[in-house]
C-alpha positions in Angstrom: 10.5 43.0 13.9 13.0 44.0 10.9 11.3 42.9 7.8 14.4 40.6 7.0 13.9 38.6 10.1 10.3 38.6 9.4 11.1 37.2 6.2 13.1 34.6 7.7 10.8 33.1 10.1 7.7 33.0 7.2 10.0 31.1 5.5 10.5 28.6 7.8 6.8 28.1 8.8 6.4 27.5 5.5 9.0 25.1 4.8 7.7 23.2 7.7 5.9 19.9 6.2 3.5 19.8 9.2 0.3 22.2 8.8 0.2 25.0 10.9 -2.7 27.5 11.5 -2.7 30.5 13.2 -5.9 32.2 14.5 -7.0 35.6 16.6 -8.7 35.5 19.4 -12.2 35.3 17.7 -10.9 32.5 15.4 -10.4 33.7 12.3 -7.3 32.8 10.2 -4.3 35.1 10.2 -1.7 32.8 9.5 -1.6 29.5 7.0 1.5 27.8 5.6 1.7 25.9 2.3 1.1 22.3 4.0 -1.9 23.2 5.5 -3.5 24.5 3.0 -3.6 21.1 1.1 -5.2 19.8 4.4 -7.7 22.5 4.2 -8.4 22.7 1.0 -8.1 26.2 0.6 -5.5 28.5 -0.5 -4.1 31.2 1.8 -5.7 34.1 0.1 -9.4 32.0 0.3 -8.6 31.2 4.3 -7.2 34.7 5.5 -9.4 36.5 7.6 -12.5 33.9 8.1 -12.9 31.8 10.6 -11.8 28.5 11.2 -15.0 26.9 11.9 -16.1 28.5 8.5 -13.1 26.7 6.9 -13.2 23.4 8.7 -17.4 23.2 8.6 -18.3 19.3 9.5 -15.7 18.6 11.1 -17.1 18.4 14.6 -13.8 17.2 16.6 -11.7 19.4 15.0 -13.8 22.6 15.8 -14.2 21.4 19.1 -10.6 21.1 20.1 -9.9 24.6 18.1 -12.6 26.4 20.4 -11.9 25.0 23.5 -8.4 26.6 23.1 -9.7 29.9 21.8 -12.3 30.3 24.5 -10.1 29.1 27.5 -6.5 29.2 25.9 -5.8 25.4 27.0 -3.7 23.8 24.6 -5.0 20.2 23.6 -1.9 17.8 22.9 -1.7 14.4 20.5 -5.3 14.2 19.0 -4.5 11.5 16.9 -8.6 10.8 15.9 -9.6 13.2 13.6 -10.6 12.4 9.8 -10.9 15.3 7.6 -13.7 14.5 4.3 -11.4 15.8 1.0 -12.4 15.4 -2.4 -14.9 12.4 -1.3 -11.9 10.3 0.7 -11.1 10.3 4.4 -8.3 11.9 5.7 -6.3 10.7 9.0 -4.9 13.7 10.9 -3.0 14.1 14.4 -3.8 17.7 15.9 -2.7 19.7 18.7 -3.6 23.5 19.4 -1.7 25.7 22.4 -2.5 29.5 23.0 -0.1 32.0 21.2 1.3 34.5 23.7 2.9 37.9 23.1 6.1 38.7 24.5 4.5 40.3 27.9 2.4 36.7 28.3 -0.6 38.1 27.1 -2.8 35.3 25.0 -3.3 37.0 21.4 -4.8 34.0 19.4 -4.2 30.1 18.8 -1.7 27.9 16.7 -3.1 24.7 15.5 -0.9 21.9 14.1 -2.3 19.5 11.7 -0.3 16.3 10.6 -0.9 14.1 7.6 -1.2 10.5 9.1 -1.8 8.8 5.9 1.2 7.0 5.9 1.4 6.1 9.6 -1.5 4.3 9.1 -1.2 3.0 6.8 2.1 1.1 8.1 0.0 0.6 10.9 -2.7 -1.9 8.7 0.4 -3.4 6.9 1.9 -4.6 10.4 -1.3 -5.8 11.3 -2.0 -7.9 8.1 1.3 -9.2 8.2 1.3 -10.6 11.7 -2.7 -11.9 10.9 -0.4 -13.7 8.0 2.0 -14.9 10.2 -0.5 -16.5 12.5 -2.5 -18.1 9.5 0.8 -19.4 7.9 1.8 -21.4 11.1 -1.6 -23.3 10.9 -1.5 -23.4 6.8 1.8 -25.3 7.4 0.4 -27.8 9.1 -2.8 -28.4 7.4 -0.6 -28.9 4.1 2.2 -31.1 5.7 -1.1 -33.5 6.4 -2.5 -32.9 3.0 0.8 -33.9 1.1 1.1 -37.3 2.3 -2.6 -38.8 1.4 -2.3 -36.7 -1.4 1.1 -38.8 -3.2 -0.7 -42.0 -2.1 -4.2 -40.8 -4.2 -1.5 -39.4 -7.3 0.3 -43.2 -7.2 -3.1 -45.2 -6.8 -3.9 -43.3 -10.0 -0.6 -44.3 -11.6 -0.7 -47.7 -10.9 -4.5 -47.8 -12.2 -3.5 -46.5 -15.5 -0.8 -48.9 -15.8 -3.6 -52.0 -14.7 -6.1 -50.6 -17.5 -4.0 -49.4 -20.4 -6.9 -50.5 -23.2 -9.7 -48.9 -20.6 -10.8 -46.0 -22.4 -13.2 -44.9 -20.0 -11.4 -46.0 -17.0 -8.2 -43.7 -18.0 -10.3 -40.5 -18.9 -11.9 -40.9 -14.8 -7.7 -41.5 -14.2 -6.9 -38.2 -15.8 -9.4 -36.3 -14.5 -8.3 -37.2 -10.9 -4.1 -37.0 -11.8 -5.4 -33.2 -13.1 -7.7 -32.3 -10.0 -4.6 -34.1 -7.5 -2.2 -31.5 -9.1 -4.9 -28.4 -8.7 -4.9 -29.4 -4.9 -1.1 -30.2 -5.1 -0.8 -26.5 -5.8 -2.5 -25.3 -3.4 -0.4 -27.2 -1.0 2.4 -26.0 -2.4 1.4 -22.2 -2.1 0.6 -22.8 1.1 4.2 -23.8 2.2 5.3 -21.0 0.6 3.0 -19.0 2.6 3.7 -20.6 6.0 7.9 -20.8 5.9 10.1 -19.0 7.2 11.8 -16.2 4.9 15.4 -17.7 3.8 16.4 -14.6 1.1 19.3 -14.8 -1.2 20.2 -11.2 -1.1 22.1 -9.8 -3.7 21.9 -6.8 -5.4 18.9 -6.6 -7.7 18.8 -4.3 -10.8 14.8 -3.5 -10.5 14.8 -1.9 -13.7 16.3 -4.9 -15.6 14.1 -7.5 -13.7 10.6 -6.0 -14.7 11.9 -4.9 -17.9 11.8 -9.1 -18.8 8.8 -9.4 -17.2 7.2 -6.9 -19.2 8.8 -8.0 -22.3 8.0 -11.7 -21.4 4.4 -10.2 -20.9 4.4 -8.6 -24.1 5.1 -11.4 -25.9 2.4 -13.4 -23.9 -0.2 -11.2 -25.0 0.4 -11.1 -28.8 -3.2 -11.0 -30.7 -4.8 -8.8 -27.5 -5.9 -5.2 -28.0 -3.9 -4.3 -24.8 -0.8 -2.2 -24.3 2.0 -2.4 -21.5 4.3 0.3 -20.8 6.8 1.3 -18.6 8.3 4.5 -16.9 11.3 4.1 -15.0 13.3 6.5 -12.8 16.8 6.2 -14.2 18.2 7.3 -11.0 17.1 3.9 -8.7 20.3 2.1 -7.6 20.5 -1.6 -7.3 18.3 -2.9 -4.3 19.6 -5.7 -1.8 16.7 -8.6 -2.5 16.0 -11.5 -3.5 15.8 -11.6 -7.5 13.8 -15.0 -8.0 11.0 -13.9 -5.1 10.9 -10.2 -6.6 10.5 -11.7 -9.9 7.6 -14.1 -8.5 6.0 -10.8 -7.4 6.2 -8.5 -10.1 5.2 -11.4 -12.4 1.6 -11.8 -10.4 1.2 -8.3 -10.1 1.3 -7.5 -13.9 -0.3 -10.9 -14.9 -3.1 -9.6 -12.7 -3.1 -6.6 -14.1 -3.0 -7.7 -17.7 -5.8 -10.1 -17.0 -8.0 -7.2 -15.4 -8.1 -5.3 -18.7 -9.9 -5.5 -22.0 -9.4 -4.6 -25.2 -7.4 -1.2 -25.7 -6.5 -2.1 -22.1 -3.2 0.0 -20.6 -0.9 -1.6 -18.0 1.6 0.8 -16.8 4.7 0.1 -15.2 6.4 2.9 -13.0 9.5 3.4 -10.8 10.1 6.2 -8.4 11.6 7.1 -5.5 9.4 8.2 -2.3 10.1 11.8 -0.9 8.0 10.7 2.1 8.4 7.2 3.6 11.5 5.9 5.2 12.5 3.4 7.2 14.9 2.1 10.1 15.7 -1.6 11.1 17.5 -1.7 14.6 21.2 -1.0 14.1 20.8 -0.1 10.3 20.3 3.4 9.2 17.2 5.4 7.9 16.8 4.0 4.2 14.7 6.2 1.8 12.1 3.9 0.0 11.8 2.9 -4.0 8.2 2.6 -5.4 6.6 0.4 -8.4 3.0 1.3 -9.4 1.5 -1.4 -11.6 -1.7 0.8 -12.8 -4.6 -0.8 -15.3 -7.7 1.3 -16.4 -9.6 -2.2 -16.0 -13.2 -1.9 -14.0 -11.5 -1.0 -10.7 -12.2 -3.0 -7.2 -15.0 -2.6 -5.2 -14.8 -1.9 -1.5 -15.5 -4.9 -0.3 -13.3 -7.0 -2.2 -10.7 -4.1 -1.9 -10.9 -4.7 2.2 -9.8 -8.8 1.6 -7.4 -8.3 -1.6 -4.6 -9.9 0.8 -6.6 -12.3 3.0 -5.3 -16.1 2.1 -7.9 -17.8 0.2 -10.2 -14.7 -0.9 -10.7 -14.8 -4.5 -12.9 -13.6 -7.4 -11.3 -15.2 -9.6 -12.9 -19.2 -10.4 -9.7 -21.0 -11.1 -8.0 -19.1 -8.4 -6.5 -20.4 -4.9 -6.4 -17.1 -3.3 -3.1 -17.0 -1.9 -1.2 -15.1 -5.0 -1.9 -11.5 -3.0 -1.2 -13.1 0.5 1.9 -14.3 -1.0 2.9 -11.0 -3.1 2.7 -9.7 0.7 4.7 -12.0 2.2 7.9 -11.1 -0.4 7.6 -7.8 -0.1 7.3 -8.1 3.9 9.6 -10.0 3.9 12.4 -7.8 2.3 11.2 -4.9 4.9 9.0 -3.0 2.6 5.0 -2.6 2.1 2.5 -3.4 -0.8 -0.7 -1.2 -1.3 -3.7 -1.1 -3.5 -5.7 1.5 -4.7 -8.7 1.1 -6.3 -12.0 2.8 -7.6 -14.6 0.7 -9.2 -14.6 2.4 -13.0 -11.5 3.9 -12.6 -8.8 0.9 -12.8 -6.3 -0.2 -10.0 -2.8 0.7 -8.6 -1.0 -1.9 -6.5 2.3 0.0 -5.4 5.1 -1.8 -4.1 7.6 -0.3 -1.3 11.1 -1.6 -0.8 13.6 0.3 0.5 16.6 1.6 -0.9 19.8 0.5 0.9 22.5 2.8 0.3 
């Protein structure tokens, strides 16, 4: 093959963003490109040469599928199962091998693809929380619709009381304490209606940038006399977004509130902007829009992974004044405006919630 068309087709393995591993006939590596060698772990000069299994050792699927195309050149198609252990976190990957042939048909070693499936599944959990929401909002809706009612008659019994009694010291102290726990409960019923109706956004075109640039300053100003510092990093290049500005607000307000309020002194909030490389979207009749992300990173304690499992579930809390439906509702905004909201999280090591909205050109 002239070395400029060998050039050429190198290059385009390696450009491809899928992994792609070729082996001989007894296994061992002879080809590698860039993307799978951040699946594997390994550079190319580490993986050249040695066999797979040696490469890939635990991964007991994986090897499987690999030799049962190297021993009986059958390609296996689609494995969609396979986790891969790197740098102590669990990697999703879809695989497929199929036998390489040489020009005369003769089999001369394997080609295994390996693709990332991180953010497939990741879309995949976000589609299922969001319809668990939609099923639980339906039934929130009409638990508070049969709160409310009792609930104005207990606020105006109160009222009325207070009005009999004016001189009744004791009498309007037990008043105020039930006017103060009938508007905790009023809240709740209030969050819940937001969490239960139907979306009805005022799109306009939202300046992201200027939006949590008030809430940070807003923020800042909040938290005058506390050792904690809130910066932000944004990506001058981000366009105006179609959205709702007074939801948006809502949920970047909660997020760094949350954040603010998970730190200590010489606590760091960090706000960042950037635009994703890798996720995109389509909505049926609209074209593929390329997505805009905001990380709201502390370096408080971190999340365990228990309460990192439920941060979204309605009425999940750690907090003890807390109703648990701030997160469900974050979820529903940014659902709502076609995007996803993530959280990562290790306990010691502070959180990242990273909101994704897409950019509509």
């Amino acid at each position: 093959m002239p070395e400029k068309l060998e050039s050429y087709y190198a290059n385009v393995i390696d450009s491809v963003g899928d992994g792609v591993i070729v082996l001989d006939n007894q296994g061992a590596v002879t080809l590698i490109n860039p993307a799978a060698e951040e699946l594997a772990g390994v550079s190319r000069r580490q993986a050249m040469g040695v066999l797979f299994s040696e490469i890939f050792k635990g991964e007991g699927p994986l090897n499987d599928m690999v030799a049962k195309t190297v021993e009986t050149g059958m390609s296996v198609s689609d494995h969609e199962n396979i986790v891969l252990k790197r740098g102590g976190k669990l990697l999703p990957v879809g695989a497929s091998t199929s036998p390489l042939l040489s020009a005369c048909g003769e089999r001369i070693g394997t080609i295994l693809l390996l693709r990332d499936l991180t953010n497939v599944r990741e879309l995949e959990s976000a589609v299922r929380q969001a319809d668990r929401l939609s099923a639980l909002g339906a039934l929130a809706a009409g638990l508070a619709h049969e709160i409310k009612n009792p609930l104005g008659g207990i606020k105006g019994a109160a009222q009325l009381l207070e009005l009999e009694f004016p001189d009744n010291e004791d009498l309007r102290e037990y008043i105020r304490v039930m006017l103060k726990e009938v508007q905790r409960v009023n809240v709740i019923v209030e969050e819940l209606l937001a969490l239960a109706s139907p979306g009805r956004l005022k799109l306009t075109k939202v300046n992201l940038h200027r939006v949590l640039s008030d809430i940070v300053l807003l923020q800042k100003n909040a938290s005058e006399g506390k050792e904690v510092y809130l910066q932000q990093y944004f990506d001058p290049s981000i366009p105006p977004i179609l959205g709702d500005e007074a939801l948006l607000t809502q949920l970047f307000l909660n997020l760094i509130k949350n954040a603010l309020e998970a730190v200590g002194n010489g606590g760091v909030v960090k706000v960042t902007s950037r635009v994703l490389s890798d996720y995109s979207m389509t909505q049926k009749g609209e074209r593929r829009a390329r997505m805009v992300a905001i990380d709201i990173a502390d370096n408080g304690p971190g999340i365990d992974a228990e309460v990192l499992e439920n941060m979204f579930t309605p009425f999940f809390t750690t907090k003890s004044q807390g109703t648990g439906l701030g997160l469900a509702i974050c979820q529903k905004i940014v659902s709502e405006h076609r995007g996803m909201i993530k959280v990562d999280s290790d306990a010691g090591r502070g959180t990242v919630f990273t909101v994704m909205l897409p950019l509509v050109q």
